[in-house]
PDB file with SEQRES, HELIX, SHEET and CRYST1 records, atoms N, CA, C and O in Angstrom:
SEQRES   1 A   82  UNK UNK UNK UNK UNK UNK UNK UNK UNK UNK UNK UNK UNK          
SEQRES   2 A   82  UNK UNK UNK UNK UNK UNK UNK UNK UNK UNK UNK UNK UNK          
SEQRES   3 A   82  UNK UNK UNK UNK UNK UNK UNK UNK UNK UNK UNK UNK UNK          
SEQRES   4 A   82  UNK UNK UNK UNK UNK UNK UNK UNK UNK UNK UNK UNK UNK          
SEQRES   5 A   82  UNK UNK UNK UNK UNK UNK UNK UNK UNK UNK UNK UNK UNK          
SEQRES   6 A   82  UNK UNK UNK UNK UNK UNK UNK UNK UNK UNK UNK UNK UNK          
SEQRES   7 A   82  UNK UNK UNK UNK                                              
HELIX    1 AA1 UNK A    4  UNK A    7  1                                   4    
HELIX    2 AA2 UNK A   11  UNK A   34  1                                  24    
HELIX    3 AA3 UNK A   42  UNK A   64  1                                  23    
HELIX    4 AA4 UNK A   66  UNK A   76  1                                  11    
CRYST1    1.000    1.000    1.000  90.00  90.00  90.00 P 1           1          
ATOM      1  N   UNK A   1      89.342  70.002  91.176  1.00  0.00           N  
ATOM      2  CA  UNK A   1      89.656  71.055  90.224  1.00  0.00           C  
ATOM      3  C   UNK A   1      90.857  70.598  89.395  1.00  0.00           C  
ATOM      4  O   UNK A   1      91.937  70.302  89.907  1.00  0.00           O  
ATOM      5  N   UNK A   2      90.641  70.564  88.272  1.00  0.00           N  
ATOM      6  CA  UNK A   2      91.776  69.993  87.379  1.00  0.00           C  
ATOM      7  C   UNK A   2      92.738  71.466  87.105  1.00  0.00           C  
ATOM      8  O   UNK A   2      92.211  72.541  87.392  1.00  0.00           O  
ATOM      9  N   UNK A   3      93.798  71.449  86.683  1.00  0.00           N  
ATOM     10  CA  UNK A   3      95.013  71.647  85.989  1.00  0.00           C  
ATOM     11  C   UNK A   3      94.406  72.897  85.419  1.00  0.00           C  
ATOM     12  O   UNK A   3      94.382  74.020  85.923  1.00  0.00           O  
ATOM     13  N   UNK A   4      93.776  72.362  83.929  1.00  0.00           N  
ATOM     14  CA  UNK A   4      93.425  73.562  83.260  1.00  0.00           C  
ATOM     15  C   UNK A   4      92.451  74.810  83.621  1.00  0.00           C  
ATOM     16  O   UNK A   4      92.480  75.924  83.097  1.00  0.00           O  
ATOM     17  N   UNK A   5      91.080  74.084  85.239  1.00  0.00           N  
ATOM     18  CA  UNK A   5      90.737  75.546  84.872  1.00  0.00           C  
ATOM     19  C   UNK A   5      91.380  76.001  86.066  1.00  0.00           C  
ATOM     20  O   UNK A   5      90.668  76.845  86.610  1.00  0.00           O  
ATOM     21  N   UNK A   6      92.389  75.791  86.662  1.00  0.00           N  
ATOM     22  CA  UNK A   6      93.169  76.378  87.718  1.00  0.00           C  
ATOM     23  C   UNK A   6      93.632  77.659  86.590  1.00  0.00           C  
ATOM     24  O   UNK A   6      93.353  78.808  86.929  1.00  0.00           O  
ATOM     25  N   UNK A   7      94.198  77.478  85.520  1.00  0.00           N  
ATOM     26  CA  UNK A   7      95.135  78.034  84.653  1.00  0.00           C  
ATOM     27  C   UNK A   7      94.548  79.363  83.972  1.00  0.00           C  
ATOM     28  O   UNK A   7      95.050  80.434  83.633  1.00  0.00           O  
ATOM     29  N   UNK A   8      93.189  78.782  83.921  1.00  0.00           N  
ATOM     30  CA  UNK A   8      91.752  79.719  83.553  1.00  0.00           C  
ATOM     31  C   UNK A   8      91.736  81.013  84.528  1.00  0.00           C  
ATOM     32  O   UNK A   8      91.647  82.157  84.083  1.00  0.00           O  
ATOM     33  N   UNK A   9      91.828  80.723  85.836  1.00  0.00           N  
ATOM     34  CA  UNK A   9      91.925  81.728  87.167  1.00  0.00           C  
ATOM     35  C   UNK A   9      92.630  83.247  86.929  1.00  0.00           C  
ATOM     36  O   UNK A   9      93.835  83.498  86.901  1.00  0.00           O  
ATOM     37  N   UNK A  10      91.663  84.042  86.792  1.00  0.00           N  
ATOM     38  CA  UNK A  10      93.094  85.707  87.164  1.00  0.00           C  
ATOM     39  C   UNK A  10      93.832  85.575  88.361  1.00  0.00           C  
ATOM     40  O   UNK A  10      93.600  84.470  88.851  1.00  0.00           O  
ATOM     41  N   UNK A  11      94.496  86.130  88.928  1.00  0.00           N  
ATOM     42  CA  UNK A  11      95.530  86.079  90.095  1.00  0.00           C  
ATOM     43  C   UNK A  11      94.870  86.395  91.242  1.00  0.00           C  
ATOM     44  O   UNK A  11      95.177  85.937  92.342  1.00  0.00           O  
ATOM     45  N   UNK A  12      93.524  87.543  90.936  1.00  0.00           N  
ATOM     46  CA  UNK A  12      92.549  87.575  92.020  1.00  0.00           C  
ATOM     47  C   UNK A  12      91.416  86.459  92.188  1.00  0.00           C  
ATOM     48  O   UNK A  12      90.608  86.681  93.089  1.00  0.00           O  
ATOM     49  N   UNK A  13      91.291  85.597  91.638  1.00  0.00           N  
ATOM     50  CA  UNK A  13      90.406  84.540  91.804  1.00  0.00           C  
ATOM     51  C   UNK A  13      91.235  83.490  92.193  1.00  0.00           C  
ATOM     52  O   UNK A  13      90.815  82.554  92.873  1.00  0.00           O  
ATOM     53  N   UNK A  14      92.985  83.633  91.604  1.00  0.00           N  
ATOM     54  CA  UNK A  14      93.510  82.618  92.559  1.00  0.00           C  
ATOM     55  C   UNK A  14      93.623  82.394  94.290  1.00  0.00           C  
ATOM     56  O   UNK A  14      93.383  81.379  94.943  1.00  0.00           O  
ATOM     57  N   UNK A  15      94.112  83.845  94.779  1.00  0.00           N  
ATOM     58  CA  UNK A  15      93.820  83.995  95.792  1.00  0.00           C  
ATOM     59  C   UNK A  15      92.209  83.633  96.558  1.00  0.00           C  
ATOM     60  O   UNK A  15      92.243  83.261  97.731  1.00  0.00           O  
ATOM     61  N   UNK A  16      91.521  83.695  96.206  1.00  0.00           N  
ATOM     62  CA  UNK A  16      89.782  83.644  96.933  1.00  0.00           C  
ATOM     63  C   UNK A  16      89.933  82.021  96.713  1.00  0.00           C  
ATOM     64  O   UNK A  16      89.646  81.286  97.658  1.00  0.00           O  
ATOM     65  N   UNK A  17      90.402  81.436  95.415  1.00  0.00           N  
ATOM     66  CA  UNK A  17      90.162  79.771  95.969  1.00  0.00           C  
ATOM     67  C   UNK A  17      91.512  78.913  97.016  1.00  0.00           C  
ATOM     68  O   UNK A  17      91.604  77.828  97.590  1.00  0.00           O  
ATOM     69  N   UNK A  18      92.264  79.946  96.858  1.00  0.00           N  
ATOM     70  CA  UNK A  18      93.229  79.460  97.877  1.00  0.00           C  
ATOM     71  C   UNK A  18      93.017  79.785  99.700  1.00  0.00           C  
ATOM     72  O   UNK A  18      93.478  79.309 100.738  1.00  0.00           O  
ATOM     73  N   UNK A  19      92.150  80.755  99.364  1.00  0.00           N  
ATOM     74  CA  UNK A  19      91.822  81.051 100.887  1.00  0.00           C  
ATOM     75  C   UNK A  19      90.425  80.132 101.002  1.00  0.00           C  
ATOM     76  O   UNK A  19      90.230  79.825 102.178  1.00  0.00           O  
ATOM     77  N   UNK A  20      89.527  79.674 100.203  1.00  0.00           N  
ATOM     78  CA  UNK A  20      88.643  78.655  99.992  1.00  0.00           C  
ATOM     79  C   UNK A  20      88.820  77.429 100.781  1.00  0.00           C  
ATOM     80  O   UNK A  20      88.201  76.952 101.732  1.00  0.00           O  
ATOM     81  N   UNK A  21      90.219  76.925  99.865  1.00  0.00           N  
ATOM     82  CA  UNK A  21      90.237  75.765 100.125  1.00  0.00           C  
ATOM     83  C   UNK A  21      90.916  75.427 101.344  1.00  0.00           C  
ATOM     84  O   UNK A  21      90.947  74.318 101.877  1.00  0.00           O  
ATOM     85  N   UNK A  22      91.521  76.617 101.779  1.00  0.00           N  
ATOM     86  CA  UNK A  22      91.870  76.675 103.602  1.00  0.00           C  
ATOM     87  C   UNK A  22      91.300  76.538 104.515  1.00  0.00           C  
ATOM     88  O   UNK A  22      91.607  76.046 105.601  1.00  0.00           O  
ATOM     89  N   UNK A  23      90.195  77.072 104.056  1.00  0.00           N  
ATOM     90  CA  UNK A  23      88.896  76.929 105.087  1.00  0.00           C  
ATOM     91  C   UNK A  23      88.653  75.786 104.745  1.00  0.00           C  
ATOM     92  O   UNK A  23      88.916  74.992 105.648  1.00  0.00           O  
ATOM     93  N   UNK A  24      88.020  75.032 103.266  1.00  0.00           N  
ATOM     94  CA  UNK A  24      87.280  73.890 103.888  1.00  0.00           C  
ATOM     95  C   UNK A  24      88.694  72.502 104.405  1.00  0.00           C  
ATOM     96  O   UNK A  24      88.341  71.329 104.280  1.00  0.00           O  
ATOM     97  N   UNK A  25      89.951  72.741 104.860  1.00  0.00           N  
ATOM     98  CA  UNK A  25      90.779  72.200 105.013  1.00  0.00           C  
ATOM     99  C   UNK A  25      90.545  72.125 106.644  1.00  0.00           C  
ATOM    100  O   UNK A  25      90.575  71.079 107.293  1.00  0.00           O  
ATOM    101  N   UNK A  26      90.389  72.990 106.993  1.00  0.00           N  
ATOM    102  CA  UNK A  26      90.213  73.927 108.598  1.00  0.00           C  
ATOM    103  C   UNK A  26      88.585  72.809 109.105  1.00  0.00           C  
ATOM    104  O   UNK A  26      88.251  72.040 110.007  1.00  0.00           O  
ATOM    105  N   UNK A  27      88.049  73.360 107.912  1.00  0.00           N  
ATOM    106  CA  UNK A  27      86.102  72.793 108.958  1.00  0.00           C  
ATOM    107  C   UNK A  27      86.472  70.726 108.457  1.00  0.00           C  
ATOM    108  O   UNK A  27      85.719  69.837 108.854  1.00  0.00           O  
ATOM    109  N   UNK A  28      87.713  70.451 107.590  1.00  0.00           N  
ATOM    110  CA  UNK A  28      87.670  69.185 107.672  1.00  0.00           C  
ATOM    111  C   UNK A  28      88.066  68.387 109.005  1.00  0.00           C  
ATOM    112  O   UNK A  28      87.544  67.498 109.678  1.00  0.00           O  
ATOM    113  N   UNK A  29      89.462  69.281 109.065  1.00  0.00           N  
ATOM    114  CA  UNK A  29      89.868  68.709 110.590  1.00  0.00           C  
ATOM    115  C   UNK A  29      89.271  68.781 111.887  1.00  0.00           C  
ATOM    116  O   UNK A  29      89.397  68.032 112.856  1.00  0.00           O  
ATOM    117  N   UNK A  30      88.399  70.129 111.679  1.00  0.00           N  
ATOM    118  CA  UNK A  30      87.201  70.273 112.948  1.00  0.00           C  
ATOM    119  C   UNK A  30      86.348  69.057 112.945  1.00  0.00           C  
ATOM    120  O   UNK A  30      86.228  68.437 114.001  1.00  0.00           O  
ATOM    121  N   UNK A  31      85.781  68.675 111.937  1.00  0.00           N  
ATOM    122  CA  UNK A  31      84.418  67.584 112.002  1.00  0.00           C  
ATOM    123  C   UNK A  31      85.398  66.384 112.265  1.00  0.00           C  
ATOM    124  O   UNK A  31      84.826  65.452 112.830  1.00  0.00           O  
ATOM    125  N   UNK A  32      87.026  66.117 111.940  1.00  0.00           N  
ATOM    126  CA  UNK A  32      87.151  64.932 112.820  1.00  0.00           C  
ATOM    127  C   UNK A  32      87.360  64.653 113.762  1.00  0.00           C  
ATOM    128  O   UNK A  32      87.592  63.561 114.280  1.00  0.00           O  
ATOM    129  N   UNK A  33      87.246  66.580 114.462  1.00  0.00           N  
ATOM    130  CA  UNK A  33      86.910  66.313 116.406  1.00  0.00           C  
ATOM    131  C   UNK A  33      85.780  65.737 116.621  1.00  0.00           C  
ATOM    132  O   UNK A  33      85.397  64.688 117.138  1.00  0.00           O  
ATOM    133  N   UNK A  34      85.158  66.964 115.934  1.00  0.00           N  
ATOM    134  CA  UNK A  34      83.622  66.428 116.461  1.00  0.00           C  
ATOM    135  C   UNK A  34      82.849  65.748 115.969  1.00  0.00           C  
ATOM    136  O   UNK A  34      81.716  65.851 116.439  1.00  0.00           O  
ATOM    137  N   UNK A  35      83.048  64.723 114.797  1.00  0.00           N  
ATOM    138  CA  UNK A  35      82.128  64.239 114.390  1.00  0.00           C  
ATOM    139  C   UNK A  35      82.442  63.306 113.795  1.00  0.00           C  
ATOM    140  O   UNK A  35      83.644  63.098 113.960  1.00  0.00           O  
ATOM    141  N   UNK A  36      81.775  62.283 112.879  1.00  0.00           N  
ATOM    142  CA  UNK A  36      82.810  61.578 112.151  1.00  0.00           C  
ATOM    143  C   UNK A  36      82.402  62.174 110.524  1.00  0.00           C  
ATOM    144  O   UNK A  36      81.352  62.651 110.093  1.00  0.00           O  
ATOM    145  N   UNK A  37      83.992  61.856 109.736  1.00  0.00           N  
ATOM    146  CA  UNK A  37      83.719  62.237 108.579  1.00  0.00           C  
ATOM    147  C   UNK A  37      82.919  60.864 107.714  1.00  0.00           C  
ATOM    148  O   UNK A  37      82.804  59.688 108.062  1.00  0.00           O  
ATOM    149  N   UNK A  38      82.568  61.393 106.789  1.00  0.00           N  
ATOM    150  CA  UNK A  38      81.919  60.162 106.393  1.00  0.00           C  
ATOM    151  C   UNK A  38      82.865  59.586 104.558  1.00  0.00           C  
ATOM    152  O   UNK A  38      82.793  58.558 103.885  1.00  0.00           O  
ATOM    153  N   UNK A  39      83.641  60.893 104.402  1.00  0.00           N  
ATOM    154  CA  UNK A  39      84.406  60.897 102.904  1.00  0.00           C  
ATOM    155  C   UNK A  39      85.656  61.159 103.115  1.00  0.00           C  
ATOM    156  O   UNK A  39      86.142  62.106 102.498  1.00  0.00           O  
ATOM    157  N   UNK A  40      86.509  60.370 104.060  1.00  0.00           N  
ATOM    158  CA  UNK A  40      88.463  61.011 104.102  1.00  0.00           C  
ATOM    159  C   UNK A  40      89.092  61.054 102.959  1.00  0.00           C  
ATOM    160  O   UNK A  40      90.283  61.351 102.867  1.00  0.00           O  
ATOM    161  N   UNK A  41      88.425  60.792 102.087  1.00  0.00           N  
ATOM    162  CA  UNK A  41      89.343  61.231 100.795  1.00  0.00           C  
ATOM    163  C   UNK A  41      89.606  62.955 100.610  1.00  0.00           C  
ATOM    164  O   UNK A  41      90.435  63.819 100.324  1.00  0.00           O  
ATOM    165  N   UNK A  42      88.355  62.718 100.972  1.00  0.00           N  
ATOM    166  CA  UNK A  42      88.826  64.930 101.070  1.00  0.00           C  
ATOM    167  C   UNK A  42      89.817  65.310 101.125  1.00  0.00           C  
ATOM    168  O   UNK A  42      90.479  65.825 100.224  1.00  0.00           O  
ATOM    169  N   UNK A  43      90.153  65.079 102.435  1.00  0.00           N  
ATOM    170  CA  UNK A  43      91.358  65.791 102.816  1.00  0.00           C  
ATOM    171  C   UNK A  43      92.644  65.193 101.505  1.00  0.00           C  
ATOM    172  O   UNK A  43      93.535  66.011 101.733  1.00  0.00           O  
ATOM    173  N   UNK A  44      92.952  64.686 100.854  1.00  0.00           N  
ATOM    174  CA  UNK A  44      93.918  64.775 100.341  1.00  0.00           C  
ATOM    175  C   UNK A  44      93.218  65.426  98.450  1.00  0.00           C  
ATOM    176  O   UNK A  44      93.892  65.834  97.505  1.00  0.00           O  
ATOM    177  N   UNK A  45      91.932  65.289  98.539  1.00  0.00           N  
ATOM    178  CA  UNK A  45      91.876  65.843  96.986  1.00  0.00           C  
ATOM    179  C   UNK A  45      91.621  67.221  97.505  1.00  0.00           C  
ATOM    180  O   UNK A  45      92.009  68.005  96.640  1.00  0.00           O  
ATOM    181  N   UNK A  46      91.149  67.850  98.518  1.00  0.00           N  
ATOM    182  CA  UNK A  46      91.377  69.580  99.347  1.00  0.00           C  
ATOM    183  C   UNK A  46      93.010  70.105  98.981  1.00  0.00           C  
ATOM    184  O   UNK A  46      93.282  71.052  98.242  1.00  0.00           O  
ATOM    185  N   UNK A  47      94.071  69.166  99.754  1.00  0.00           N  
ATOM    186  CA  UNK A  47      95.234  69.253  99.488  1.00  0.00           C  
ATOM    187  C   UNK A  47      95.916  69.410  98.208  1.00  0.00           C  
ATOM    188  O   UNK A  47      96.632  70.358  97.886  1.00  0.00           O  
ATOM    189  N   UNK A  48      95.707  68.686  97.717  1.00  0.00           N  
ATOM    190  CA  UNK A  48      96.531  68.465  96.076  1.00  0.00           C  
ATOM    191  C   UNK A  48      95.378  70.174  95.034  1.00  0.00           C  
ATOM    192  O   UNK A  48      95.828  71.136  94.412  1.00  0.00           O  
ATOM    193  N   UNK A  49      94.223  69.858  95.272  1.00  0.00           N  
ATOM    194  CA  UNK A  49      93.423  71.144  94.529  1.00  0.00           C  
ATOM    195  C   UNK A  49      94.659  72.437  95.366  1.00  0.00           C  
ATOM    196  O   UNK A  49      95.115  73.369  94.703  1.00  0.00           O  
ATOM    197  N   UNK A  50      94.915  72.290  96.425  1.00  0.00           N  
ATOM    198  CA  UNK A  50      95.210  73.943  97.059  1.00  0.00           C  
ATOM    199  C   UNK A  50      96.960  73.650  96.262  1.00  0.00           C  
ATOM    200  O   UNK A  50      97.643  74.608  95.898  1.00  0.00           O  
ATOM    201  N   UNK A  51      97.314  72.559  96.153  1.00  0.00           N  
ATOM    202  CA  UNK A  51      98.904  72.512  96.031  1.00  0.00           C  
ATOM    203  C   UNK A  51      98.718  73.628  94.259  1.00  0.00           C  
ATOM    204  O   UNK A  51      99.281  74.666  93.913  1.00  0.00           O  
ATOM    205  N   UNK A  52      97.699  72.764  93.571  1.00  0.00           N  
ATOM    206  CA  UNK A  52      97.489  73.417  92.079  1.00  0.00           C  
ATOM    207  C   UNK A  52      97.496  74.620  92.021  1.00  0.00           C  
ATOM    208  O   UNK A  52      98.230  75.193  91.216  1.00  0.00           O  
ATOM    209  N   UNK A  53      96.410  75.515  93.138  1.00  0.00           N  
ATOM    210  CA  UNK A  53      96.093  76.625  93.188  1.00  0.00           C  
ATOM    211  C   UNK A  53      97.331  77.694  93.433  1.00  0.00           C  
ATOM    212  O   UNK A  53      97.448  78.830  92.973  1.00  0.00           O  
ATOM    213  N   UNK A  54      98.152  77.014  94.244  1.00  0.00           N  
ATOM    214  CA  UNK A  54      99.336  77.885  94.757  1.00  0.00           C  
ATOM    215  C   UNK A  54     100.746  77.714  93.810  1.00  0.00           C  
ATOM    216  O   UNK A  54     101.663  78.527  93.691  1.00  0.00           O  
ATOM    217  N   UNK A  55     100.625  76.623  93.296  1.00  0.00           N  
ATOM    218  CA  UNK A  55     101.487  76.497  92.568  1.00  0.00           C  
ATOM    219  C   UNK A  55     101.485  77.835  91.274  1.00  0.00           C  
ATOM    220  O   UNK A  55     102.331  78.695  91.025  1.00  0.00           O  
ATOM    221  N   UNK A  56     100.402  77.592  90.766  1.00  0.00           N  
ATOM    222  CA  UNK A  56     100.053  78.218  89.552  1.00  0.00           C  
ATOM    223  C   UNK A  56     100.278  79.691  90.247  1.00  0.00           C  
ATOM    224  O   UNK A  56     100.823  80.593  89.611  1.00  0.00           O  
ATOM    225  N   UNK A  57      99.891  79.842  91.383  1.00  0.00           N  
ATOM    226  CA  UNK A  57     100.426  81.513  91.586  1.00  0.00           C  
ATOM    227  C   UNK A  57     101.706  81.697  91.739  1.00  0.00           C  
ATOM    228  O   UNK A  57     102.254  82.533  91.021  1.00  0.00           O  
ATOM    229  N   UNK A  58     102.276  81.145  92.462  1.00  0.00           N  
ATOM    230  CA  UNK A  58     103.628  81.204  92.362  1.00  0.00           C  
ATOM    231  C   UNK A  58     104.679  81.255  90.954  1.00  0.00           C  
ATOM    232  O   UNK A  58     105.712  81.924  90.935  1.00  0.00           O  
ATOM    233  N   UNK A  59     104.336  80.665  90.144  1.00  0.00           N  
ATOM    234  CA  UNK A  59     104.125  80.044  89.207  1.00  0.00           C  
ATOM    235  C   UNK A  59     104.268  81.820  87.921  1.00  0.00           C  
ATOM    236  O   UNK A  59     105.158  82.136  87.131  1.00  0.00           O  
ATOM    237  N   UNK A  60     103.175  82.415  88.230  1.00  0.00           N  
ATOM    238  CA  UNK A  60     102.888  83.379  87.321  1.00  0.00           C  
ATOM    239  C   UNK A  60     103.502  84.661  88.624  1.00  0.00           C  
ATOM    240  O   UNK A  60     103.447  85.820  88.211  1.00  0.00           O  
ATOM    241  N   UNK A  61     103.840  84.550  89.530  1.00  0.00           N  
ATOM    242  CA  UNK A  61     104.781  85.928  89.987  1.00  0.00           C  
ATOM    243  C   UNK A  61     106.300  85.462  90.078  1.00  0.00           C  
ATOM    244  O   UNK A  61     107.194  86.306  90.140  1.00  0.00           O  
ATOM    245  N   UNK A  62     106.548  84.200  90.083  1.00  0.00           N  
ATOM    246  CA  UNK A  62     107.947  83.941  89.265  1.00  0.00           C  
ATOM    247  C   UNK A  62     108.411  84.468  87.533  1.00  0.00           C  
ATOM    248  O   UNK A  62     109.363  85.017  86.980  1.00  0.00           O  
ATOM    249  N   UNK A  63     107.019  83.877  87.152  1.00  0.00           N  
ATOM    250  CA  UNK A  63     107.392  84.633  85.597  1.00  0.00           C  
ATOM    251  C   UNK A  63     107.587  85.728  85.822  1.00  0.00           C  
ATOM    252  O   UNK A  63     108.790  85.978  85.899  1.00  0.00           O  
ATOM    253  N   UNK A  64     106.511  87.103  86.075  1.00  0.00           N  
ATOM    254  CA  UNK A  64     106.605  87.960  86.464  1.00  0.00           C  
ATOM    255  C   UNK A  64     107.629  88.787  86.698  1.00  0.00           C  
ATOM    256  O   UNK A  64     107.787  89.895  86.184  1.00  0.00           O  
ATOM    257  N   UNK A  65     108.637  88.016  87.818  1.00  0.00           N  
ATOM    258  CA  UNK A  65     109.765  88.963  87.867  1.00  0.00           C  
ATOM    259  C   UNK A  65     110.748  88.213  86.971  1.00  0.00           C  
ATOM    260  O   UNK A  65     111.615  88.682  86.234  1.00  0.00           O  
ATOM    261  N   UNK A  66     110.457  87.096  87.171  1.00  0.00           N  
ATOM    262  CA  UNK A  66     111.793  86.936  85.372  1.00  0.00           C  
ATOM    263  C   UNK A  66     111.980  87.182  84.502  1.00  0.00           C  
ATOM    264  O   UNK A  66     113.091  86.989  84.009  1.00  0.00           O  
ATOM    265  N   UNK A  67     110.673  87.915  83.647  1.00  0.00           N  
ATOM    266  CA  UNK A  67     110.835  88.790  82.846  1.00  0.00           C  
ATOM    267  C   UNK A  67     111.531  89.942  82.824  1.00  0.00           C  
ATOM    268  O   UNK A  67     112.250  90.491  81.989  1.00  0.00           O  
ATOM    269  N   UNK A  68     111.096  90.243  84.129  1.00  0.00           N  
ATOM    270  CA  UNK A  68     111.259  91.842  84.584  1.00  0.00           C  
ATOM    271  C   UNK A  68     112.694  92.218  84.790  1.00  0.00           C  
ATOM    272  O   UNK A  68     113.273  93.229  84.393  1.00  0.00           O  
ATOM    273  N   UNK A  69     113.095  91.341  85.395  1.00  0.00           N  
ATOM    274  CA  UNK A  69     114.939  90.762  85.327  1.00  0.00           C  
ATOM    275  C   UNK A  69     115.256  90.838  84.216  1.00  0.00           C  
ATOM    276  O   UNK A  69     115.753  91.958  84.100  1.00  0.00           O  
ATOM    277  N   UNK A  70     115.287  90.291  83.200  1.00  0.00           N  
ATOM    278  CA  UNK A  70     115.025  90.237  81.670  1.00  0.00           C  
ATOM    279  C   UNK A  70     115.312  91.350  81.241  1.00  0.00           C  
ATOM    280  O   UNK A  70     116.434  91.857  81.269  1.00  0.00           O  
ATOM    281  N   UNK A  71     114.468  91.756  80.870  1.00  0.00           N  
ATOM    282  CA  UNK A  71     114.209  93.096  80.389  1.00  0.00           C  
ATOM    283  C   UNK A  71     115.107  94.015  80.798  1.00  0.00           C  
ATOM    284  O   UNK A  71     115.633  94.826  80.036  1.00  0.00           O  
ATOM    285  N   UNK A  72     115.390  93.909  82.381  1.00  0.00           N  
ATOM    286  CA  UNK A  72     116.205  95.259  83.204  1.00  0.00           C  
ATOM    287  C   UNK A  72     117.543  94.559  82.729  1.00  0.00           C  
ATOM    288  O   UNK A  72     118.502  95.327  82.796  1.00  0.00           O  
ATOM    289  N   UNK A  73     117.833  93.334  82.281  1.00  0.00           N  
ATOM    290  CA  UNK A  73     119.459  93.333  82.140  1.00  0.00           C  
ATOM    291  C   UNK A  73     119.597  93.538  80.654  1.00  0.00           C  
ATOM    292  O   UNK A  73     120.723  93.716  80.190  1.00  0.00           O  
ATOM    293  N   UNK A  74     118.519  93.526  79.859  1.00  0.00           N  
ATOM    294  CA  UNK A  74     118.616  93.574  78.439  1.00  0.00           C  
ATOM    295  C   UNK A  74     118.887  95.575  77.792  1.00  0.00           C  
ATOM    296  O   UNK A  74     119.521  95.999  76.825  1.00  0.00           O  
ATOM    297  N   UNK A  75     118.144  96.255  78.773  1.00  0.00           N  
ATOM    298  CA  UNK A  75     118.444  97.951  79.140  1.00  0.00           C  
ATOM    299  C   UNK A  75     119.607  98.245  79.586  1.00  0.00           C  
ATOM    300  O   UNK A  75     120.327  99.050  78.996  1.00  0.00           O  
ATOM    301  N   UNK A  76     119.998  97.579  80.798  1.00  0.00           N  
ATOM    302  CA  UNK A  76     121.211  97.711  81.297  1.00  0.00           C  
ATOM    303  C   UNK A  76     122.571  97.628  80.532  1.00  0.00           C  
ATOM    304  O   UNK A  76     123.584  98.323  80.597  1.00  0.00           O  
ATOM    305  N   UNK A  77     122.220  96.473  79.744  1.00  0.00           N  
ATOM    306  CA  UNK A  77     123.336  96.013  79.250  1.00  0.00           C  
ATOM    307  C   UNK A  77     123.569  96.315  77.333  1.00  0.00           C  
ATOM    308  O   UNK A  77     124.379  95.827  76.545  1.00  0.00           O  
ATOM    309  N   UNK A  78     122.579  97.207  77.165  1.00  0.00           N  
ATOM    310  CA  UNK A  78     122.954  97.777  75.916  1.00  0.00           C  
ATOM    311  C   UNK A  78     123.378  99.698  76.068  1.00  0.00           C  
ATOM    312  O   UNK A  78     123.159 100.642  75.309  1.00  0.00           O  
ATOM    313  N   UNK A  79     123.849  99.627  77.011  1.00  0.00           N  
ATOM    314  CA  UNK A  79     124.427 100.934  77.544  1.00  0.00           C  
ATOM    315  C   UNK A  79     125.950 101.167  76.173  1.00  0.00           C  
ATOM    316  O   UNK A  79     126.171 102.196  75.535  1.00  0.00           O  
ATOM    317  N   UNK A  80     126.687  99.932  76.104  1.00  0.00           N  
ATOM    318  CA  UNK A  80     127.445  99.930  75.316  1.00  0.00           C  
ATOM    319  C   UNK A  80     128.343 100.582  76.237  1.00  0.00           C  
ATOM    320  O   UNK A  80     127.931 101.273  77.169  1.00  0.00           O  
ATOM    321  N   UNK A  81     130.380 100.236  75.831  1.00  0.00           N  
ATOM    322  CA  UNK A  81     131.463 101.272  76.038  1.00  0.00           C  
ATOM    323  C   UNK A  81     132.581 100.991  75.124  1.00  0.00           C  
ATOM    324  O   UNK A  81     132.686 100.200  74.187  1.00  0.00           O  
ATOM    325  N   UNK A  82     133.258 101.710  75.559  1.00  0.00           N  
ATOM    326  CA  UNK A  82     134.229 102.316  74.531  1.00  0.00           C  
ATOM    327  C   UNK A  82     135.503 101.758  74.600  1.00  0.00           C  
ATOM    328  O   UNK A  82     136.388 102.145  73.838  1.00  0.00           O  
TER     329      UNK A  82                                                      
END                                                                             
């Protein structure tokens, strides 16, 4: 999953591919109990896709409240005194 359509994602579709890619992170390390894998690259392009996914949320509820900070000191602080 590249960059941009991570960016594409609403905040509720970020979550569902972040819990996605947990799982198939979870059934990777299972099959190298039981089985052999046949593609170990997975596990690190699984990794880096979930790093994107979480980033970008984090990402947009940091903005979120920095605005919001923003804004509340920009109200606050046109109170004006005397």
């Amino acid at each position: 999953m590249k960059a941009a359509e991570v960016h594409k994602l609403s905040p509720e579709e970020l979550k569902v591919e972040a819990n996605r890619l947990r799982r198939k992170l979870f059934d990777l390390r299972v099959q190298t109990v039981t089985e052999k894998i046949a593609d170990t690259s997975q596990f690190r392009k699984t990794r880096k896709d979930l790093a994107r996914v979480l980033t970008e949320a984090n990402g947009r509820t940091a903005g979120a409240t920095d605005s919001a900070k923003k804004s509340a000191k920009k109200s606050a602080g046109t109170g004006g005194t005397s």
